[in-house]
Structure formats: structure tokens, C-alpha cells
C-alpha positions as CSV (number, residue, x, y, z in Angstrom):
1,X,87.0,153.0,184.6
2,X,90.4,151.4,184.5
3,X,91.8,149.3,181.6
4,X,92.6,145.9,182.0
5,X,96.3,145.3,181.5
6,X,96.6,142.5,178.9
7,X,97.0,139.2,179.6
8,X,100.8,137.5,179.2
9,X,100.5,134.2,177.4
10,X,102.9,131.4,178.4
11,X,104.3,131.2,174.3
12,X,105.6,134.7,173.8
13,X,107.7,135.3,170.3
14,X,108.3,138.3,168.6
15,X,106.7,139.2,165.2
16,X,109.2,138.6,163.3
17,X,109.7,135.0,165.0
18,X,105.7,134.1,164.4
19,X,106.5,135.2,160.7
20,X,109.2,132.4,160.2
21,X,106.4,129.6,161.7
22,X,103.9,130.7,160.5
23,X,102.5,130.9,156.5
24,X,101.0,134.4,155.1
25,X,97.4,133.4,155.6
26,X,98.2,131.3,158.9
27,X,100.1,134.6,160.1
28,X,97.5,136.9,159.2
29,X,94.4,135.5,161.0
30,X,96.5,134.0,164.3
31,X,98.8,137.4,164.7
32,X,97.0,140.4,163.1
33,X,93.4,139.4,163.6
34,X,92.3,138.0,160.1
35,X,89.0,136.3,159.1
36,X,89.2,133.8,156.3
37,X,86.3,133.9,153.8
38,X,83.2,131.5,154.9
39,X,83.1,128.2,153.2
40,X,86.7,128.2,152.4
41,X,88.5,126.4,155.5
42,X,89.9,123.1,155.1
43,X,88.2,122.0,158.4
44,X,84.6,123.5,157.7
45,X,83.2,120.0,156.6
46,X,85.4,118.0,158.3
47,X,83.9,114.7,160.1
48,X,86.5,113.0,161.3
49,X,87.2,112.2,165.0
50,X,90.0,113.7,166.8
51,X,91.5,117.3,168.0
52,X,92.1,120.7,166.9
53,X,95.3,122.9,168.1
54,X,96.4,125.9,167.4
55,X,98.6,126.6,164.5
56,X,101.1,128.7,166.0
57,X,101.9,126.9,169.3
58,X,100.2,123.4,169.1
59,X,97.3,123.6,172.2
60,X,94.3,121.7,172.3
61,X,91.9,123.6,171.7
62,X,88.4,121.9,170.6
63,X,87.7,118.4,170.6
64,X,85.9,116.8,167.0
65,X,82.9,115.6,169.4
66,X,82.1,119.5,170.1
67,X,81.8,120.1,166.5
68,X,78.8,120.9,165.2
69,X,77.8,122.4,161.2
70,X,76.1,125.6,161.9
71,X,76.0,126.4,158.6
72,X,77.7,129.7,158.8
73,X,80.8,128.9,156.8
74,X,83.4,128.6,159.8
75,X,83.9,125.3,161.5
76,X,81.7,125.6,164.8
77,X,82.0,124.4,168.4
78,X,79.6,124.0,171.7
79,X,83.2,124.1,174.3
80,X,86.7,124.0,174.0
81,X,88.6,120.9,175.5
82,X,89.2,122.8,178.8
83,X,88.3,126.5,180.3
84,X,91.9,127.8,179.9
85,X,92.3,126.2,176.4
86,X,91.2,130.0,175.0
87,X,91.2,133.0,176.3
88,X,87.9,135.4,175.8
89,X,88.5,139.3,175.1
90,X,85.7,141.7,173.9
91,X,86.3,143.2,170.0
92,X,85.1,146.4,169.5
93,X,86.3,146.7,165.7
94,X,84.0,146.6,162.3
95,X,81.7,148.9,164.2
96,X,80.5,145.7,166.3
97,X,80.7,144.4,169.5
98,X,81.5,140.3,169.9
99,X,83.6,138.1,171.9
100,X,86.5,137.6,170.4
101,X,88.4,133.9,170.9
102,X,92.3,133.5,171.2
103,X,94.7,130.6,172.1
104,X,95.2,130.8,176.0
105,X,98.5,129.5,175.2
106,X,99.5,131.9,172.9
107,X,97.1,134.3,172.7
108,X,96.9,133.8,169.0
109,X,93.1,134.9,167.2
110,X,91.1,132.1,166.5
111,X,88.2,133.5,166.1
112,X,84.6,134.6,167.8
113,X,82.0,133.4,170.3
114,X,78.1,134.1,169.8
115,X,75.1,133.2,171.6
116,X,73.4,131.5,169.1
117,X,74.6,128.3,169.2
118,X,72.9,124.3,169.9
119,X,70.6,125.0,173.2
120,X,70.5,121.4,173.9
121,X,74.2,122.4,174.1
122,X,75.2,125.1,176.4
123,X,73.6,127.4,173.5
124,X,77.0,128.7,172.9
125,X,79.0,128.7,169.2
126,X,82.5,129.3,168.6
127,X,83.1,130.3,165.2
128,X,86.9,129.5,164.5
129,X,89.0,130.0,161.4
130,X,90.2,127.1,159.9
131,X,93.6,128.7,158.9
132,X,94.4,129.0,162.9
133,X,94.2,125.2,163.7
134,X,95.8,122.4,162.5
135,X,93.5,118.9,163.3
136,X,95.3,115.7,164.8
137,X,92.7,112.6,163.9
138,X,92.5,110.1,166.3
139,X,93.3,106.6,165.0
């Protein structure tokens, strides 16, 4: 079976660019595939009413009204504000296998998709890090 080339994103910077954007932590989970501890984010609890982008190149990626509190320490979503918002890639590491979520802009990790999520909903939850968005409220 072939492998699929990877996907160019329209944002393309060098490591060493994302590095002088980007914090440690931010750097970390968006460029080298991190996970920040559960319960942690600054966006976990959030209520308020407006959009989340990604940290390193500023797309839209989930809307407040998709939010949801799952309970499993991550901020959690039912759909991203459009299909080609993120880009979906399997992730076969940590001796697992899971959907892994990344900017489609940037291709920058966000996170991870599981089946588990609202049914009323699509039955779909995306479990991003906090550290890989930055929230714009509406006013």
C-alpha cells in the first residue's frame, strides 16, 4: 500500500521561524505534537461567546456555540466552523490509534477527535489543547 504524501499547508515557516512566534508551551503542543495536562487550559471552563483560532497562524477554528464540557479536562467541540478549518490525520504513537486534529491552515496540532461525543450532536468530540488557540469573544 502506498503512503500518502503529506499535505502542504498554505502557512509554511521554518522551525526556527515558529520558535520566534510562538512561546515554549505554545511551540511544543502546535509544532512537536504536545498534550497539555487535563484541567489545566485557560479555555477548559470558558463560557463565553465567541471564536477560537489557532495560535500559530490565527484560523477559525471552532465556534463557542460548538463547545460543549465533556468533562475530560480539554476544552471539547461537536464541529469546527467549516470542513477545511482542520485537517484530520491518523496517530499511531503512545501504542494507540486516534484521529489526530491539526490547523488546515497551518497544519499545526491541536489536538484529537473521538467518537464519543453529544449524539444529539453528530456524536463526534474534538478534544483540543487550550495552549493551541487563542479565543476572540464576540462583543
Amino acid at each position: 500500500m502506498k503512503k500518502k504524501a503529506p499535505k502542504s499547508y498554505e502557512i509554511q515557516k521554518t522551525e526556527e521561524e515558529w520558535q520566534e512566534i510562538l512561546d515554549p508551551h505554545s511551540y511544543h503542543i502546535l509544532r512537536e505534537k504536545g498534550t497539555e495536562r487535563p484541567f489545566t487550559g485557560a479555555y477548559n471552563l470558558n463560557k463565553d461567546t465567541g471564536i477560537y483560532e489557532c495560535k500559530g497562524c490565527g484560523n477559525e477554528i471552532f465556534h463557542s456555540n460548538a463547545k460543549y464540557d465533556s468533562g475530560c479536562g480539554w476544552p471539547s467541540f461537536t464541529d469546527p466552523v467549516r470542513p477545511d478549518a482542520i485537517d484530520v490525520q491518523m496517530d499511531y504513537s503512545h501504542f494507540m490509534i486516534r484521529e489526530e486534529i491539526l490547523c488546515g491552515r497551518c497544519g499545526g496540532h491541536l489536538g484529537h477527535r473521538f467518537p464519543d461525543g453529544p449524539k444529539d450532536r453528530g456524536g463526534i468530540r474534538y478534544c483540543i489543547n487550550s495552549v493551541s488557540m487563542d479565543f476572540k469573544k464576540e462583543s
